[in-house]
DRENGUFI-121632 format. One record per residue (C-alpha): x, y, z; residue in three letters. Coordinates in steps of 0.02 Angstrom, whole numbers, padded with zeros to 5 digits, always signed. Layout:
REM residues N
XYZALA
...
END
This chain:
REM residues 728
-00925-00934+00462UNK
-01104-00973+00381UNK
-01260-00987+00495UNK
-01270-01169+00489UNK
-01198-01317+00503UNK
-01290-01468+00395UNK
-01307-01474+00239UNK
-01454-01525+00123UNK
-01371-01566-00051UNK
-01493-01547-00216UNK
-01438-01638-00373UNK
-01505-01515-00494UNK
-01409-01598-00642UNK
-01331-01532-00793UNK
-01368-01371-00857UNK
-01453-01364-01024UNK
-01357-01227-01085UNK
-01196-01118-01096UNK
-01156-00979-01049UNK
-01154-00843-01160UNK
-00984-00768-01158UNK
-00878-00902-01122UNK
-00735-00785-01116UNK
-00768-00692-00963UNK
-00747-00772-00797UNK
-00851-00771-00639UNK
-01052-00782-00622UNK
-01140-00644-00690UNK
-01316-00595-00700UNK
-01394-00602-00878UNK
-01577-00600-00946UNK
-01668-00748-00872UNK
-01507-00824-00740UNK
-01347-00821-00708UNK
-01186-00867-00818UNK
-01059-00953-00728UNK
-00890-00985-00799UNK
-00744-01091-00721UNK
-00561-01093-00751UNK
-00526-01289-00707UNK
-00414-01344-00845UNK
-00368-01517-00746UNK
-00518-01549-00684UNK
-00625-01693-00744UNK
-00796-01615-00680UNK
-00846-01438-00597UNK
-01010-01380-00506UNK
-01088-01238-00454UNK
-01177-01238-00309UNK
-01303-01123-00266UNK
-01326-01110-00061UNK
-01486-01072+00036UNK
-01477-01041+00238UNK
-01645-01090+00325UNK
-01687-01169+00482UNK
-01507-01175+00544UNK
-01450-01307+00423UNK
-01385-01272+00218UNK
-01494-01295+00056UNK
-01366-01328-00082UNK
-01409-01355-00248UNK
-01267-01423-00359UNK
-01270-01389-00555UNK
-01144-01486-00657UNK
-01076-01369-00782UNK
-01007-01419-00975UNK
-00832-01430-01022UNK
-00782-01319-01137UNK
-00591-01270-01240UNK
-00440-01223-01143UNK
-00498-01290-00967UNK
-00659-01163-00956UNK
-00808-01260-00882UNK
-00971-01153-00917UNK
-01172-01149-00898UNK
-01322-01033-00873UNK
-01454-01084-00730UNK
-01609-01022-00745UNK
-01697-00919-00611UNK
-01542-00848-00507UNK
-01567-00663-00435UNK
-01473-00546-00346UNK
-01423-00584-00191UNK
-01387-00792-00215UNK
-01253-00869-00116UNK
-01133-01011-00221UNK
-00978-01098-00227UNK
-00894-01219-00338UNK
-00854-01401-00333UNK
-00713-01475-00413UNK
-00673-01656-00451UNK
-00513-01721-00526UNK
-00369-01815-00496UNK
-00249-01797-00310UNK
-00089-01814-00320UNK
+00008-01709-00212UNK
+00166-01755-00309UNK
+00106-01678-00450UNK
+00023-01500-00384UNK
-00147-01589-00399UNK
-00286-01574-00262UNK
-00444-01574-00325UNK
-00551-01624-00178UNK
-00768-01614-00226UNK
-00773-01592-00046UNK
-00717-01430-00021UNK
-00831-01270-00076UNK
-00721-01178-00142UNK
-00756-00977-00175UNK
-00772-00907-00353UNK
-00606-00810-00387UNK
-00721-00700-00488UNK
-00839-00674-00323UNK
-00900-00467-00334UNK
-00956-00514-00120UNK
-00922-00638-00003UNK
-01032-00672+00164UNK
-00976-00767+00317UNK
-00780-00803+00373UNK
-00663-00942+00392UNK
-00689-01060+00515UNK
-00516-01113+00569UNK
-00589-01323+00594UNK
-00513-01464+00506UNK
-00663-01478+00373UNK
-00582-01307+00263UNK
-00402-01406+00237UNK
-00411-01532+00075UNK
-00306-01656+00140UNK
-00337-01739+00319UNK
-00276-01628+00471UNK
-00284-01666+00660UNK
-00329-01542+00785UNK
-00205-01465+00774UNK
-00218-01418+00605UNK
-00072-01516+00542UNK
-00066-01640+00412UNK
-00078-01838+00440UNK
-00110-01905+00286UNK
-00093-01877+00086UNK
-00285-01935+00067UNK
-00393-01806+00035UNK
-00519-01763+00163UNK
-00710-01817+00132UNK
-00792-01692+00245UNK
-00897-01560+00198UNK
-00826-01374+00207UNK
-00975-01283+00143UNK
-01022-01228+00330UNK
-00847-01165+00380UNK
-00809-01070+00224UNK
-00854-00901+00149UNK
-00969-00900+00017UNK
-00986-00801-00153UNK
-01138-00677-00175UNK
-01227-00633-00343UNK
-01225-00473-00370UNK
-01267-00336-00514UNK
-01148-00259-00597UNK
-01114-00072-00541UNK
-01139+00067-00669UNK
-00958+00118-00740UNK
-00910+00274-00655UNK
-00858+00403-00755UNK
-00801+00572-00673UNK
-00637+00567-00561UNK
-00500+00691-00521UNK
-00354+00637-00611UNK
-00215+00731-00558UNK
-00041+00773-00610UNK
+00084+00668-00521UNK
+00188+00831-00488UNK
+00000+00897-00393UNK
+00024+00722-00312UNK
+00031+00708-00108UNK
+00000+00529-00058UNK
-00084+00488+00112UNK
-00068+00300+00166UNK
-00203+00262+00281UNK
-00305+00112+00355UNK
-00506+00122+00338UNK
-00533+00056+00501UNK
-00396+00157+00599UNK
-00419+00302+00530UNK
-00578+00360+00581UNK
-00609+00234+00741UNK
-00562+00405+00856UNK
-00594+00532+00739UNK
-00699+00664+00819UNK
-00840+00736+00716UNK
-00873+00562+00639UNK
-01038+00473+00706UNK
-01023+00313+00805UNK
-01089+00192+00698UNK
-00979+00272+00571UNK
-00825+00245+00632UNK
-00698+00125+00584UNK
-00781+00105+00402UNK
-00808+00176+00203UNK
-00939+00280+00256UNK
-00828+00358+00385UNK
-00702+00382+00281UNK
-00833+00472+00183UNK
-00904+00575+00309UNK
-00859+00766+00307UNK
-00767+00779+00479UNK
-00637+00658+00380UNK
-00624+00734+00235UNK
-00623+00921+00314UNK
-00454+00848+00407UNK
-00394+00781+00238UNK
-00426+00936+00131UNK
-00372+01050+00284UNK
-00193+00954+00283UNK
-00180+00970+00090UNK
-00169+00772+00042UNK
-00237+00760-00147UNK
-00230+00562-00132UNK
-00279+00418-00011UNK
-00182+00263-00028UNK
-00298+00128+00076UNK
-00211-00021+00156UNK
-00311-00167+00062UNK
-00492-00172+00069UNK
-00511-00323-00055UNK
-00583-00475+00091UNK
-00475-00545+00169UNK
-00429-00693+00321UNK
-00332-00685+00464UNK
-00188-00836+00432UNK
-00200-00999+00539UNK
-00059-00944+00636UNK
-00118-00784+00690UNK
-00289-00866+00708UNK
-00225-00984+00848UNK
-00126-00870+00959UNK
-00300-00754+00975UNK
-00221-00609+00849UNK
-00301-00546+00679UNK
-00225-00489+00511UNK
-00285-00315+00560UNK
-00178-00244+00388UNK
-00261-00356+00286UNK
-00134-00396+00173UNK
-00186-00586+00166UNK
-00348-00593+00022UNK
-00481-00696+00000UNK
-00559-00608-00139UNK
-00505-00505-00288UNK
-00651-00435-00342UNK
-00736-00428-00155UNK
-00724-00277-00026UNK
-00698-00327+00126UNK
-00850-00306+00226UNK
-00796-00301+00393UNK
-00761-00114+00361UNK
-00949-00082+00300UNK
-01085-00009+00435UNK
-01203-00106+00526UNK
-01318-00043+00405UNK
-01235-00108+00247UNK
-01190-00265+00325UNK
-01359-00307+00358UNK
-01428-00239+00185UNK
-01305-00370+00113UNK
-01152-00389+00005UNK
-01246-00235-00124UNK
-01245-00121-00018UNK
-01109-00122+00052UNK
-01023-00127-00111UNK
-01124+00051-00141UNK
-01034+00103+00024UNK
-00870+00087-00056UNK
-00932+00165-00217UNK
-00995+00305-00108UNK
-00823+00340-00022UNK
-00741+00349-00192UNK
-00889+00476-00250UNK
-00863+00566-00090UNK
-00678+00607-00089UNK
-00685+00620-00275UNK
-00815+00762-00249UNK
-00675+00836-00103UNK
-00543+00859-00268UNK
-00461+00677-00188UNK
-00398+00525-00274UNK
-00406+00354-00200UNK
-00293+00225-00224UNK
-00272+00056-00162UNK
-00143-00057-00087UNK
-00194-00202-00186UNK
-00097-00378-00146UNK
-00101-00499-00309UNK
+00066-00585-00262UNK
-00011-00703-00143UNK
-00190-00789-00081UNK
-00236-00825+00092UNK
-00226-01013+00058UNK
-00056-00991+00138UNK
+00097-01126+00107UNK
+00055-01322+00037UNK
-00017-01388+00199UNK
-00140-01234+00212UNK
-00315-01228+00185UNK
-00420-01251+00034UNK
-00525-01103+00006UNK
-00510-01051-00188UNK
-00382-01071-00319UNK
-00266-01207-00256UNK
-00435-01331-00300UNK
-00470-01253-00430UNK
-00292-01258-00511UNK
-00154-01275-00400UNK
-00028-01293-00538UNK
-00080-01143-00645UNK
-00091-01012-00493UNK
+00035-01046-00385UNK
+00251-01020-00416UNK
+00321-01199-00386UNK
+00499-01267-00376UNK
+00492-01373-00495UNK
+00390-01427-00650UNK
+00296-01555-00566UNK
+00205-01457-00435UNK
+00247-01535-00287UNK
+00321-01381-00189UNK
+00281-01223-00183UNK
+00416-01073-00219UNK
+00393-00949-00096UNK
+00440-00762-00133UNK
+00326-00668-00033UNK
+00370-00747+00137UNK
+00175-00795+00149UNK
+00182-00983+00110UNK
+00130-00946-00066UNK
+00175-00865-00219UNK
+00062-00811-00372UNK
+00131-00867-00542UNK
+00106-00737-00657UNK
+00199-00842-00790UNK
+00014-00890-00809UNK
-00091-00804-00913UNK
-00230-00825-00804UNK
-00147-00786-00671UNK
-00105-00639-00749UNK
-00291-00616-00842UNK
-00358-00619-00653UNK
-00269-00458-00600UNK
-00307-00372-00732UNK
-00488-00392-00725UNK
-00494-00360-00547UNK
-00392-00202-00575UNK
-00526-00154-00720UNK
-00665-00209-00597UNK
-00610-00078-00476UNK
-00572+00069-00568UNK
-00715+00059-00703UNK
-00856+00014-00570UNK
-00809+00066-00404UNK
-00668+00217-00486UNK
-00534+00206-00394UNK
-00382+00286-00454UNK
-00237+00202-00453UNK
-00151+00058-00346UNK
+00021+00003-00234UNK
+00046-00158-00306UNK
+00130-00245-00137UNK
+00266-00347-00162UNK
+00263-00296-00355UNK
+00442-00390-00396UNK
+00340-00559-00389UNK
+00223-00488-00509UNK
+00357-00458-00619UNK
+00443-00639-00610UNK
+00462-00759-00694UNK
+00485-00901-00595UNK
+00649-00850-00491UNK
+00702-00697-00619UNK
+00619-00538-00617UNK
+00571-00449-00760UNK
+00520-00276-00803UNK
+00436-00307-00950UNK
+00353-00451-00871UNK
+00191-00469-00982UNK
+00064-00411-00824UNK
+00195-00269-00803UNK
+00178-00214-01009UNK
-00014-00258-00992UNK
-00052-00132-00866UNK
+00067-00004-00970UNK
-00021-00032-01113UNK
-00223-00081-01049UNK
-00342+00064-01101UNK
-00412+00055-00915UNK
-00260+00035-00826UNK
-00154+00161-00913UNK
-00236+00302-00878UNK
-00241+00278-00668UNK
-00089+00281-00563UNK
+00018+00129-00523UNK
+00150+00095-00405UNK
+00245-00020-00367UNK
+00317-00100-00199UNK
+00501-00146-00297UNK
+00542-00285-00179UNK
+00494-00464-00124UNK
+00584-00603-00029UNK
+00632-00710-00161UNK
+00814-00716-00256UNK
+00866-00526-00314UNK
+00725-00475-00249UNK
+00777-00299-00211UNK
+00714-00197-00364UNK
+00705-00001-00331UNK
+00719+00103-00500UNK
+00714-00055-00603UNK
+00520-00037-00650UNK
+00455+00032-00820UNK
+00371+00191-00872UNK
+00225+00222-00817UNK
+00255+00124-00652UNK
+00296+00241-00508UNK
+00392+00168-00361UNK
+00401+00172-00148UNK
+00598+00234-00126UNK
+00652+00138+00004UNK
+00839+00233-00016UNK
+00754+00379+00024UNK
+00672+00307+00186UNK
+00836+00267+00247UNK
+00949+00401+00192UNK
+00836+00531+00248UNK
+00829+00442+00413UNK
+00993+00421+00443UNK
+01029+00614+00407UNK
+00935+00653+00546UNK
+00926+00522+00676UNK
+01052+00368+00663UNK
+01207+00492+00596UNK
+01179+00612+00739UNK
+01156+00447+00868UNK
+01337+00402+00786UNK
+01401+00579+00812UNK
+01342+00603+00987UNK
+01444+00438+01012UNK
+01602+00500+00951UNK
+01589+00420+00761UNK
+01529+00466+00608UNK
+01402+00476+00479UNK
+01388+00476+00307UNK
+01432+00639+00190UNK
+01315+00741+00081UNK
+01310+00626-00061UNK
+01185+00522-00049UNK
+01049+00659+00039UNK
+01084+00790-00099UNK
+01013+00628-00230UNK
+00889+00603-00132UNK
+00822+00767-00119UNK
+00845+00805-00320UNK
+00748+00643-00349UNK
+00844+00500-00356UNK
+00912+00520-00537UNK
+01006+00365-00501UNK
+00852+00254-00502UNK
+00725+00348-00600UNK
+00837+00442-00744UNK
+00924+00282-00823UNK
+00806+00201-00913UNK
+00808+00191-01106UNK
+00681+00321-01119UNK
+00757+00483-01104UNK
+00764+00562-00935UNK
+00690+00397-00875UNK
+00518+00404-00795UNK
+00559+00577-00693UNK
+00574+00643-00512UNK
+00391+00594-00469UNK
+00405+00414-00493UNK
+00500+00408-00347UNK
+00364+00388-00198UNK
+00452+00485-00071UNK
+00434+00435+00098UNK
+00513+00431+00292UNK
+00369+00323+00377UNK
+00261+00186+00293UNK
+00106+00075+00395UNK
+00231-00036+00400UNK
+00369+00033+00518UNK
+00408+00148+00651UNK
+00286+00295+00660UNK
+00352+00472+00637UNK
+00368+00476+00826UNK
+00407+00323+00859UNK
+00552+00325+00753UNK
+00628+00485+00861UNK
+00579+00387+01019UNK
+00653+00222+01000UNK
+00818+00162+00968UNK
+00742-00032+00963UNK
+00595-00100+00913UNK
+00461-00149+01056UNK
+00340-00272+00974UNK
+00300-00388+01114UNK
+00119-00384+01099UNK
+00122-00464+00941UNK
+00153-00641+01015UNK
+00315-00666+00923UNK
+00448-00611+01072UNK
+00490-00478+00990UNK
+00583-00567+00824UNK
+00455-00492+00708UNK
+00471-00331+00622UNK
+00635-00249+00547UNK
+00789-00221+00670UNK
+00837-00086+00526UNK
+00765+00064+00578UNK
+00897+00191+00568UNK
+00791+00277+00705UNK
+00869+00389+00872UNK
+00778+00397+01045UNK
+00891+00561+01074UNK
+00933+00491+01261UNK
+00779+00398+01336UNK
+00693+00252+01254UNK
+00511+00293+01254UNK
+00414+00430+01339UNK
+00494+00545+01453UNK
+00495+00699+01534UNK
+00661+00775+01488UNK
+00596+00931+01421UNK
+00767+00955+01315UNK
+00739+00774+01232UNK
+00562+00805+01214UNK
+00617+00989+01105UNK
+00748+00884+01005UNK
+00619+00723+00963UNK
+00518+00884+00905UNK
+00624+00971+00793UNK
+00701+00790+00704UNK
+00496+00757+00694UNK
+00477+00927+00594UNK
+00677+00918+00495UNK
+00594+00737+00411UNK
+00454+00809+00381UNK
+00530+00983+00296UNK
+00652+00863+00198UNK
+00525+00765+00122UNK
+00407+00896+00090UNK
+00561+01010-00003UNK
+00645+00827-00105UNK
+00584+00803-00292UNK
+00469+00654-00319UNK
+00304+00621-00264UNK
+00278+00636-00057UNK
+00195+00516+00054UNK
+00117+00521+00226UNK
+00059+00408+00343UNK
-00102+00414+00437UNK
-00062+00507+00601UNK
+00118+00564+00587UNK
+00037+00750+00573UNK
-00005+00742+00759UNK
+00136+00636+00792UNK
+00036+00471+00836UNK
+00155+00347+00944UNK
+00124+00151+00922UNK
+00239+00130+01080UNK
+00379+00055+00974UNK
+00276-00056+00875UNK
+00354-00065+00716UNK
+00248-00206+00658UNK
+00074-00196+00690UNK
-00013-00307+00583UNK
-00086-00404+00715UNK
-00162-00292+00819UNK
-00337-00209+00792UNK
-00357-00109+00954UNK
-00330+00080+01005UNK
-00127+00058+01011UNK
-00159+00061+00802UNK
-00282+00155+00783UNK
-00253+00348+00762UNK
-00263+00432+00897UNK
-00354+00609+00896UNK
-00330+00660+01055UNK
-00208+00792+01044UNK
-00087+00901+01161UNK
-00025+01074+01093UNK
+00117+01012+01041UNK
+00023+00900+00930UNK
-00086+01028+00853UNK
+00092+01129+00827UNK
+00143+00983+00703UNK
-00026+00960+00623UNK
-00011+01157+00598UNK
+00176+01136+00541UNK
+00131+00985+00428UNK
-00018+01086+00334UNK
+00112+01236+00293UNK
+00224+01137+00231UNK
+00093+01073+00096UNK
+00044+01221+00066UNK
+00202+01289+00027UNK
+00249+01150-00073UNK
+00078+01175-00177UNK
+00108+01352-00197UNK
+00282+01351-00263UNK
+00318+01257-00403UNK
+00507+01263-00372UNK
+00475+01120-00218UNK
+00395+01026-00311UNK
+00475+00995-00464UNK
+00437+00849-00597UNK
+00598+00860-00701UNK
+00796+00811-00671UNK
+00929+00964-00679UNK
+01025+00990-00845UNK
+01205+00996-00822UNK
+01327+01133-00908UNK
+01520+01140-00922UNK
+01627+01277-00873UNK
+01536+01439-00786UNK
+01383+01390-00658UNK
+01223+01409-00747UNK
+01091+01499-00647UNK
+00936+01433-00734UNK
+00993+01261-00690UNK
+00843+01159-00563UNK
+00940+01136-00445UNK
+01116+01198-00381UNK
+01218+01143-00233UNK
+01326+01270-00087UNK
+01409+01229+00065UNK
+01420+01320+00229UNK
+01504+01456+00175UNK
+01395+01503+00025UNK
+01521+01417-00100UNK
+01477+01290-00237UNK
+01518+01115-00179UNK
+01665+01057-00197UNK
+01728+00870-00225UNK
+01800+00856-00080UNK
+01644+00927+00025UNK
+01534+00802-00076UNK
+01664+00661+00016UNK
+01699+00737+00195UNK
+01598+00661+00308UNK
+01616+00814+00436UNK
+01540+00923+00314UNK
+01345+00923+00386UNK
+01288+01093+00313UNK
+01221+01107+00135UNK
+01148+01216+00043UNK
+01016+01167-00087UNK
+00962+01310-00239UNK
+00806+01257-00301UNK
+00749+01366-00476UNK
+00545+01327-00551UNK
+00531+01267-00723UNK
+00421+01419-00755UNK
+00494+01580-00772UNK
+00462+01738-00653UNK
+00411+01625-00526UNK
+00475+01608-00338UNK
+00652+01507-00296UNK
+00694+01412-00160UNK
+00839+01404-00055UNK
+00841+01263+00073UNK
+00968+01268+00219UNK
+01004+01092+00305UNK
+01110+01088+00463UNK
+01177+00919+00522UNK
+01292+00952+00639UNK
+01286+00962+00830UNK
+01293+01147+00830UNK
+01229+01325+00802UNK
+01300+01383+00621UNK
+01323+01554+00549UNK
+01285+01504+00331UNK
+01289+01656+00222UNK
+01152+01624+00097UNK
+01200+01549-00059UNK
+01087+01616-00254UNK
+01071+01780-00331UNK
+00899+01827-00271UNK
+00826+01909-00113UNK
+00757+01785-00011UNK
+00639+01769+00128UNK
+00628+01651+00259UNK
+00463+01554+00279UNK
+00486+01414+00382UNK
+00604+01342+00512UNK
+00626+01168+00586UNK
+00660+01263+00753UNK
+00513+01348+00737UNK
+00366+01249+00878UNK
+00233+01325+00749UNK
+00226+01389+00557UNK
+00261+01590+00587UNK
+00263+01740+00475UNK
+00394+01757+00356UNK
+00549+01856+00400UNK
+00622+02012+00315UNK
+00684+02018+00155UNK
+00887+01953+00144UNK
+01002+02005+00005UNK
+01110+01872-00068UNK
+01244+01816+00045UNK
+01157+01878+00195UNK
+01230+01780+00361UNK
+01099+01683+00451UNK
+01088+01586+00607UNK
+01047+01420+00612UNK
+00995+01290+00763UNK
+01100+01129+00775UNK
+01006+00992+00676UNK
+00860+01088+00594UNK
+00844+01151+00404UNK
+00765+01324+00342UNK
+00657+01363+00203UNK
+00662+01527+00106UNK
+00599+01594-00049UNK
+00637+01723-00171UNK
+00529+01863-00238UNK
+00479+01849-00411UNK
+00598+01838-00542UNK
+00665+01962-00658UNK
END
């Protein structure tokens, strides 16, 4: 919320002159002022109002801007600096039949805004129609009151300088770790106490030494664009700690700023996030962000007015019909961006621009991405946002993936993106999963699970969603974001400790959050002493991790899962912002055995290009071709058979993995699924070595040299790593 409460409201007039680029959006500082340029197409007059706080009460001074062509409203005022609060006004007709709420009353925030100061003040004043107490609608008259004190407000700022040095790595280099600024570093030893919990922490070197150490190569942040906490969550005393709710496009969110920044104002702490970027960029890392342009925080028809829906609610927002009168909600959030507008559209690109060319980020996880794609209830691939960020000059050259689902009708899109949008593969979430921990739960129980089929695609990378497109060999292995454990989910441990989800604390008796976890408590729901369950948890812990580590595609981590952080069966904690989120660093041995175990398996996987491979296997008739990528044995050394590929009791495979390069190192993985100790006689042509086992507590040396067909011993439910020497 602002500092005050009353407002003092200037008349400055019209402004006695334009803008001069009419084309580009927002306010920006030029020679002399500041240009201001509004997207209002219905409106019949706009202002800008620039806000003062003094003396406990508001100094607004309103400008009425000219109209211009194509619903831009424009003008330069004179005298503005760095550092200026505003807002806009809009008049124009009401008619909620129609998708039109234009209501001069409401300040509404710049979509264009580089900073916002002050929050949302959850009163009646912020909604455009009339509310009671409540918050719930009583009339279809708009609301006269005044929102300028309850509102954020934009803040003029100067453009950063374009940054132009960044890491820009291969997407087969590529090891993606999802984390949230605040959690990350709230507990993190090494990092100062005013630090903590923001950019600069993320920044600071006991961070990035843990990052680096691991061997990550890219950050994916959980959105830092500002954001609100919804009415909803607002009322029951809970916060959007996720943040996947924005307020601003263009904005960072400041909460996550220091002290120091915070009291600087909205510049510096815009050079805080700029300094992060610099920071891991200088560390060889990449950062991307989890960006959310398929919704606003105005939330459903009856929610506030903050931004766009006074602006235009018709243009922005996906309605049922063509007369605006209901929204079409895909995103489950009360609103829907329609990017069958071309502003709509125009917005996200600039903002994408914004933060690559000035703040250099590298890339982003478009959330929801299907309802950027759609166009109205169809979703299409070569939506003309999806082709515009294939084809920008900016965008192209940073990484972009894609979230390949919403809520809405057909939503589910995995694999059905374009080149040179990558993709989160939610098929291999759940198949790798349910190797591991809902199969074996189905075993122990005198069922079944599923055969080899669907594992052995998985772990070849998912040629089934990524290799038939119409460009040949579709968009490859690495477009398939690998992952077992997402911020939105079980953790790693959690999902070995929990056959149910326990999400009481988030004030929704427990119906929130996905009741599809295909995850195993291997014989006591939460923590326990059992020393045998706590061994098993261990070793299905380190088998995910080995299988996603050794699959083709492009891996990804969550914050935490290296030392096996527990959210107590949370498996949606978006409303809590409290140590229960937040990473623990505390560790036990057993902990530091998995951070140990995680790191080798990185390294491995950087050192040896045959686990990491960015291409699909060619496929040969008649005699087995040795030089394929990637060859398939069962447990008795033998090429697999059709019938193998269908028999759901076969739980022992063998996967051949060659390197693109010559004379380099193969791999031979060894998965065993079933309930007991197996005797496999290695499967390839080469001596082999074994470097790592899922049995193994900690990463050890590698053992003696095996000849082909060697017999080796392998735990029930674990998987082995070995490699060859080099090549002839």
């Amino acid at each position: 919320m602002t500092e005050a409460r009353s407002t003092e409201v200037v008349d400055a007039g019209t402004v006695t002159s334009l803008a001069a680029r009419r084309e580009r959006l927002g306010a920006h500082l030029v020679p002399g002022g500041l240009d201001v340029v509004v997207h209002a197409p219905h409106a019949t007059q706009v202002q800008v109002c620039l806000l003062d706080v003094a003396a406990g009460s508001l100094r607004e001074r309103r400008y009425w801007l000219v109209p211009g062509t194509h619903g831009r409203w424009s003008g330069h005022v004179p005298g503005v600096v760095a550092g200026q609060r505003y807002g806009l006004r809009v008049h124009g007709p009401w008619d909620l039949a129609h998708g039109y709420r234009h209501n001069p009353s409401k300040l509404l925030l710049d979509p264009y805004a580089r900073a916002v100061t002050g929050e949302v003040d959850l009163v009646p004043q912020i909604y455009g129609g009339v509310v009671d107490e409540h918050l719930e609608p009583v009339s279809d008259e708009p609301d006269g009151r005044d929102s300028a004190p309850y509102v954020p407000h934009g803040v003029v700022v100067a453009e950063p300088e374009v940054v132009e040095h960044r890491p820009r790595l291969w997407w087969s280099e590529t090891v993606i770790y999802e984390a949230h600024v605040k959690g990350l570093t709230m507990q993190l030893h090494g990092v100062p106490e005013e630090l903590r919990g923001t950019y600069a922490g993320l920044a600071h070197p006991a961070t990035i030494a843990h990052l680096r150490g691991l061997g990550i190569t890219a950050v994916e942040l959980l959105p830092i664009f500002a954001k609100a906490t919804e009415p909803a969550l607002r009322r029951r005393g809970a916060v959007n700690y996720w943040g996947y709710n924005t307020l601003a496009f263009f904005a960072p969110e400041p909460s996550y700023a220091t002290a120091a920044a915070r009291a600087a104002g909205p510049a510096a702490v815009i050079q805080e996030v700029r300094a992060m970027v610099e920071s891991l960029h200088e560390a060889g890392l990449e950062v991307l962000l989890d960006v959310v342009y398929n919704h606003t925080a105005e939330g459903g028809v009856d929610g506030p007015m903050l931004s766009w829906r006074g602006l235009d609610n018709a243009g922005y927002y996906l309605h049922t019909t063509s007369t605006h009168g209901r929204y079409l909600d895909v995103t489950g959030t009360g609103n829907s961006v329609d990017f069958r507008s071309q502003h709509a559209v125009a917005m996200a690109i600039d903002s994408m621009r914004y933060w690559v060319e000035r703040i250099g980020v590298d890339g982003f996880r478009l959330d929801l991405a299907v309802t950027l794609g759609r166009n109205g209830t169809e979703f299409d691939p070569r939506h003309p946002l999806l082709v515009a960020m294939a084809i920008d000059p900016v965008l192209a050259g940073v990484k972009q993936i894609a979230e390949p689902w919403d809520v809405g009708p057909h939503g589910w899109r995995t694999g059905q993106f374009a080149a040179p949008m990558a993709e989160w593969n939610d098929r291999f979430r759940d198949v790798t999963r349910s190797f591991w921990l809902s199969d074996v739960a189905s075993i122990r129980s005198g069922g079944k699970g599923q055969d080899l089929r669907d594992l052995a695609t998985r772990l070849a990378g998912s040629a089934d969603l990524f290799a038939h497109t119409g460009i040949p060999g579709g968009r490859g292995p690495t477009s398939s974001v690998n992952y077992v454990t997402a911020h939105d989910g079980f953790t790693l441990a959690d999902l070995t400790s929990y056959d149910v989800k326990h999400n009481w604390r988030n004030g929704e008796d427990n119906r929130d959050g996905s009741d599809h976890n295909h995850s195993y408590n291997h014989g006591a729901e939460g923590p326990t002493e059992d020393a045998e369950i706590q061994t098993a948890r261990r070793r299905s812990i380190r088998a995910l991790l080995g299988t996603l580590l050794v699959s083709a595609g492009t891996p990804m981590l969550t914050a935490g899962d290296e030392i096996g952080r527990t959210q107590n069966g949370n498996n949606n904690a978006y409303a809590r912002d409290d140590a229960s989120v937040w990473v623990d660093w505390n560790t036990e041995p057993w902990q530091q055995d998995l951070l140990a175990t995680t790191a080798h398996l990185l390294a491995l996987r950087r050192e040896h290009r045959a686990l990491r491979t960015d291409r699909y296997m060619t496929f040969t008739s008649g005699a087995y071709d040795w030089s394929a990528l990637v060859a398939w044995f069962d447990g008795n050394g033998s090429a697999m058979e059709l019938d193998v590929w269908h028999d759901a009791d076969q739980r022992i495979l063998q996967m051949l993995r060659h390197p693109p390069e010559p004379g380099a190192a193969q791999a031979l993985v060894l998965f065993n699924g079933t309930l007991a100790q197996a005797e496999v006689p290695l499967a390839g042509p080469h001596d082999v070595s074994l470097v790592w086992d899922s049995a193994w507590e900690r990463p050890g040396p590698a053992g003696p040299v095996l000849p082909p067909g060697s017999a080796v011993r392998i735990v029930p439910l674990s998987m082995q790593i070995y490699l060859s020497g080099p090549l002839p």
